[in-house]
N, C-alpha and C positions, 0 to 999 in steps of 0.2 A: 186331433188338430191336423190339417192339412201340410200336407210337404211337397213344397216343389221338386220337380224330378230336377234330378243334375245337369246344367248345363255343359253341352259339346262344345269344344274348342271351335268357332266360327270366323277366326279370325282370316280366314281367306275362301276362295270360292270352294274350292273343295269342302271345305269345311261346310259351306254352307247348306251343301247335297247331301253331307251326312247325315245334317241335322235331322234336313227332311223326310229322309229314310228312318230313324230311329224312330219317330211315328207311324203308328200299324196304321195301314191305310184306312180300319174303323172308325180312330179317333178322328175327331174332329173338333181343332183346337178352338173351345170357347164357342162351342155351338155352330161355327162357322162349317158349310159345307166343302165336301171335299173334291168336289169338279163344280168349275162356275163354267155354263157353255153360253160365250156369248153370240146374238144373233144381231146383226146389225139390219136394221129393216127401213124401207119407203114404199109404201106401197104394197103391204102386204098381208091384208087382215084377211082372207080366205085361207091363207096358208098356215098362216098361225095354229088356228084350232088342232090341225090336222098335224102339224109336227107335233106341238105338245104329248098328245097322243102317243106319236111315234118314242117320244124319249120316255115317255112310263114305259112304255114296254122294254128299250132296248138298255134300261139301267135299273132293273127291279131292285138291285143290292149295295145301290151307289145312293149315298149322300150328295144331291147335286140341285142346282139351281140351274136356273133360265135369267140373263139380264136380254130383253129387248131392248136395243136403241135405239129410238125410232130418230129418223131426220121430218119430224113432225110431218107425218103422211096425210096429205088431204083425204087419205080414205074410211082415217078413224084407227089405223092397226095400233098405236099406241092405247085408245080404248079398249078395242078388245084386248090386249096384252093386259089392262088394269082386271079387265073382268074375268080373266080367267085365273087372276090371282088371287082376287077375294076368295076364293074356293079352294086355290091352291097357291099355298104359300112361299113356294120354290119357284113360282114365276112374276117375275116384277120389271117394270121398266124404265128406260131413262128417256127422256123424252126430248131430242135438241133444238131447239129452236133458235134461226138464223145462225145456222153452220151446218154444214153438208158435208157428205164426204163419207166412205165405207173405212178408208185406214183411219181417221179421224173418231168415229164410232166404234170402230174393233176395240181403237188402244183405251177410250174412254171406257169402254166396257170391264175390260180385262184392270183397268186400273183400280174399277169402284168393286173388285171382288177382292173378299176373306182367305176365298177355297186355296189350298195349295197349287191346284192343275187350274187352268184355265183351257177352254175349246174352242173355236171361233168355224162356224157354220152358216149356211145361206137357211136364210126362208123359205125357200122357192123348192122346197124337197129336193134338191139333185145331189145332195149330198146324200150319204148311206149312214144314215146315223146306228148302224147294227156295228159299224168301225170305231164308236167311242170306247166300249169296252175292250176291245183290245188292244187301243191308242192308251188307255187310262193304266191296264195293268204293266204294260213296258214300261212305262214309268217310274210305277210302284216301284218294278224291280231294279229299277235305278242304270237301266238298258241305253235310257238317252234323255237328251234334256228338253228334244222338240221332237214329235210325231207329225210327219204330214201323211196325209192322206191324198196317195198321185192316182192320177188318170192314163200314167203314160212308163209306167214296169211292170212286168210281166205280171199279168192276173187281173191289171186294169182296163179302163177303156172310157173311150170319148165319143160314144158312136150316135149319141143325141146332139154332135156336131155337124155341123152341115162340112163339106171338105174345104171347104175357103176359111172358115173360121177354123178349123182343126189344123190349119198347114199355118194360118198365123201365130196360134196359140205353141207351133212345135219351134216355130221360128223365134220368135218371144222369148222362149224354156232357153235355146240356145244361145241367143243373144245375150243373155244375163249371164251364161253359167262361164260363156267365154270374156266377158266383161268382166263379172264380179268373182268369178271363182268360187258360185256358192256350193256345189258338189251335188243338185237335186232334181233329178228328172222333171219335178212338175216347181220349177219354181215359183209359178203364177198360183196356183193354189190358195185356194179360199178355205179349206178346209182341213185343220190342222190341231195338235194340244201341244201343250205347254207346259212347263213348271213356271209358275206366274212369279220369281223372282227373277225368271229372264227378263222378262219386260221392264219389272222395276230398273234392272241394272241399265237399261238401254233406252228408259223413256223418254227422255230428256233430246236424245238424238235423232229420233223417229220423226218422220214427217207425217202432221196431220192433215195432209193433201194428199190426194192419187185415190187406188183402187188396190194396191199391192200392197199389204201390209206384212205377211210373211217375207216377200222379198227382202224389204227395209230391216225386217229383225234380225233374218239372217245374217245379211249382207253387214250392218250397221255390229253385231256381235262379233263376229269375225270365227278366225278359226277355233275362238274357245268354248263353242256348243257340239255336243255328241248329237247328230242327225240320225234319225231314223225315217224310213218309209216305208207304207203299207197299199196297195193297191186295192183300188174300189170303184166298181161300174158309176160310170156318171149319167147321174138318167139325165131324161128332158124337163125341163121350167111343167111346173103340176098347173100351175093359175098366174096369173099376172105377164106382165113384157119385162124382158130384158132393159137392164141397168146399162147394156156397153155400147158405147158409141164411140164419135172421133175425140171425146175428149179424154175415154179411158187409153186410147192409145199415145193421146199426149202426155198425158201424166204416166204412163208407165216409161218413154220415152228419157222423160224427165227427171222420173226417178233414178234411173240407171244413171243416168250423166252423173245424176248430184251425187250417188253413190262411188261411183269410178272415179269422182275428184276430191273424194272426203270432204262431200259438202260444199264445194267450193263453189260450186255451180248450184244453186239449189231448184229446187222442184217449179217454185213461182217463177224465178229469173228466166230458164229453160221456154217456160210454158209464154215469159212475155217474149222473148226473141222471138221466137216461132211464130207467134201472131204478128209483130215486125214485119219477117217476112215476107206473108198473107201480105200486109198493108201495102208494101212495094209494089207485088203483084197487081193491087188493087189502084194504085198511085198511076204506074204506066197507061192500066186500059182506058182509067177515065182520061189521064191525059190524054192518048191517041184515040177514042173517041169524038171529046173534047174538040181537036182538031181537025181529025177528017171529017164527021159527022155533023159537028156543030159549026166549024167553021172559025173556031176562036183564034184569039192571035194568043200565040205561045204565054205569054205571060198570064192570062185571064186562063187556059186551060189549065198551066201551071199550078194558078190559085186555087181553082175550082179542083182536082184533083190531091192537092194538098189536103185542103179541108176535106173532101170524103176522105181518105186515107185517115186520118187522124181521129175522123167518129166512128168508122169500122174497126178502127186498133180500141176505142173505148170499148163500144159494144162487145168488143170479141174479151176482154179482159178480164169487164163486168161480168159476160157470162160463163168466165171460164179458168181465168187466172184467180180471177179472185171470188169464185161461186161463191167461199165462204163468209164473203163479206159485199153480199152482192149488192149493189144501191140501188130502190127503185124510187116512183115519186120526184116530188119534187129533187130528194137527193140526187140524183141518177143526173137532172137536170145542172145541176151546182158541180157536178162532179164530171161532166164535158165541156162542163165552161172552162173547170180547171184543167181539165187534162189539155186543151187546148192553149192554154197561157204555160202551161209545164214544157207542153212540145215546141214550142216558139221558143221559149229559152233554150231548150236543145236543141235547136237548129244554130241558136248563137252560139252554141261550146262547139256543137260541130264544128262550124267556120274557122273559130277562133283555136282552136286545137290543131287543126288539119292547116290552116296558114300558120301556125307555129311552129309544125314539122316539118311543114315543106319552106320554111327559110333555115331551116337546121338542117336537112340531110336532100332536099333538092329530089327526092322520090316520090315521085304523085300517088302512086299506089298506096305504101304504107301511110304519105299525111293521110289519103284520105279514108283509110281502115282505122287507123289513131283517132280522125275527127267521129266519123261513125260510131265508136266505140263507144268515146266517152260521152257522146249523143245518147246510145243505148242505155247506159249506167246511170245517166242522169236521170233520165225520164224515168226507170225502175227505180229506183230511190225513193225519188220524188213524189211517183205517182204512189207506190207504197206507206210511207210515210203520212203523206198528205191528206191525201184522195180514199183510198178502200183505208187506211191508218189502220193496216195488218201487220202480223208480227214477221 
């Protein structure tokens, strides 16, 4: 008759790490593998075949899976990920459709896995997957509770960066470690392992928006994770284009704020101020076009630049605040009719806000930062709520 082993006192974190230690890294509890390495993918069916490959050879003695998440690639990589599992059973995928997003895909990944370790790696080979096996045994030995894999401590390197991307990526590292105090040479890091009841403990918290998903774990965990790091040549992109543009610098932007205020700022709010902004900028030119150019009398250039502003703040929102909930079609249509009836009521709370502060304290600057504000707040609320009805 079968006996269960004895259970460990688990009654607090430590305990937890016990527990996971008293299993010889062999077992594998209930058949479940013992490293899940997830690969969050768009565009990536060339590279696939060829990592696959790469992780038979660099885990001959590890119990481990592959989860691809594809953000449903017009290229088919989600196909090929199914056919390369029918042959091979360690590789399987999830497939997202109508949600985007690399932190979003990581954490879905790491969430739908058994394995005790969790890995999260690119497609695009620039990652050194010959660094899983010694990411996986520090572990084992209960050394730390996250392995990253840096580009920027000694032994490493980033020399498949062009110098304008390498001096933003050091700039980045430092920005965050003096913001957030995470303690890690490559904070931006795509390529990292895990004990996968870190994530459990912190999912909840995690933002499924950005491109920084380590950052968010770390940061979001606080000082009660043991960091390790290991350095690893970063080569060049093997097949495919680059994923990073002006919106991954927005959203990493974003993230840091929402981090540095416990959330209080979050990732979307960040990402709509900022397009705000933009719209300002965009408000003056056409007006002062408007008028020297066209010749308008102030009130009609007025309009006329209100209204662009107000379809460039959609457009930019649609494509960027809220990729994951992006409206096309007719929707897209229905949802600048509204954002336009949303922005006219906040112009009404502006007014009436900003002449309610300035018959209370007589300072034009603060009414008109107070009417502003609650301008901003409204419109994100609203347009959230409403309009993309994201969480």
């Amino acid at each position: 008759m079968f006996e269960a082993p004895a259970l460990l006192d688990v009654s607090n974190g430590d305990g937890l790490a016990v527990a996971e230690e008293a299993i010889a890294p062999s077992m594998a509890p209930f058949g479940a593998p013992e490293l899940s390495i997830v690969v969050p993918t768009f565009n990536e069916r060339e590279n696939l075949p060829i990592l696959v490959d790469r992780l038979r050879q660099a885990l001959p003695d590890v119990t481990w899976e592959m989860i691809v998440v594809d953000d449903d690639s017009p290229d088919g990589t989600a196909e090929v990920a199914r056919a390369i599992g029918e042959s091979d059973p360690r590789i399987r995928c999830l497939r997202r459709v109508g949600r985007r997003g690399l932190s979003g895909a990581c954490l879905e990944g790491m969430l739908a896995s058994q394995a005790r370790y969790a890995a999260v790696m690119d497609a695009d080979l620039q990652h050194d997957e010959r660094l899983l096996l010694p990411m996986l045994k520090k572990l084992r030995a209960g050394e730390a509770d996250v392995v990253v894999g840096t580009r920027y401590a000694d032994g490493g390197s980033a020399e498949s960066f062009s110098t304008g991307r390498k001096w933003i990526s050091l700039l980045s590292n430092r920005f965050a470690n003096k913001l957030l105090g995470v303690g890690l040479s490559d904070p931006m890091s795509g390529f990292f392992m895990l004990r996968r009841t870190v994530v459990e403990g912190v999912a909840r918290n995690l933002s499924t928006q950005g491109f920084k998903i380590l950052l968010d774990i770390v940061s979001t965990a606080g000082k009660s994770l043991r960091l390790a790091e290991m350095p690893y040549q970063f080569a060049a992109r093997y097949r495919g284009t680059s994923k990073l543009d002006a919106r991954v610098a927005l959203d990493y932007v974003g993230l840091v704020l929402a981090k540095a205020t416990h959330d209080l700022l979050s990732l979307r709010f960040v990402s709509f101020c900022a397009i705000g902004l933009v719209g300002i900028g965009v408000h003056f030119i056409v007006l002062s076009a408007g008028m020297t150019l066209g010749g308008l009398q102030f009130q009609w250039a007025q309009t006329l630049a209100t209204a662009v502003a107000i379809a460039n703040n959609f457009v930019l929102n649609n494509a960027i605040t809220y990729r994951d909930q992006r409206l096309t079609g007719v929707n897209f249509l229905i949802g600048l009719a509204m954002f336009y009836l949303v922005s006219s009521f906040g112009a009404v709370s502006n007014l009436s806000v900003g002449n309610w502060l300035f018959g209370h304290d007589q300072t034009w600057w603060f009414a008109g930062l107070g009417g502003a504000a609650m301008s901003v707040v409204w419109n994100y609320v609203i347009s959230t709520m409403a309009i993309w009805r994201a969480r």
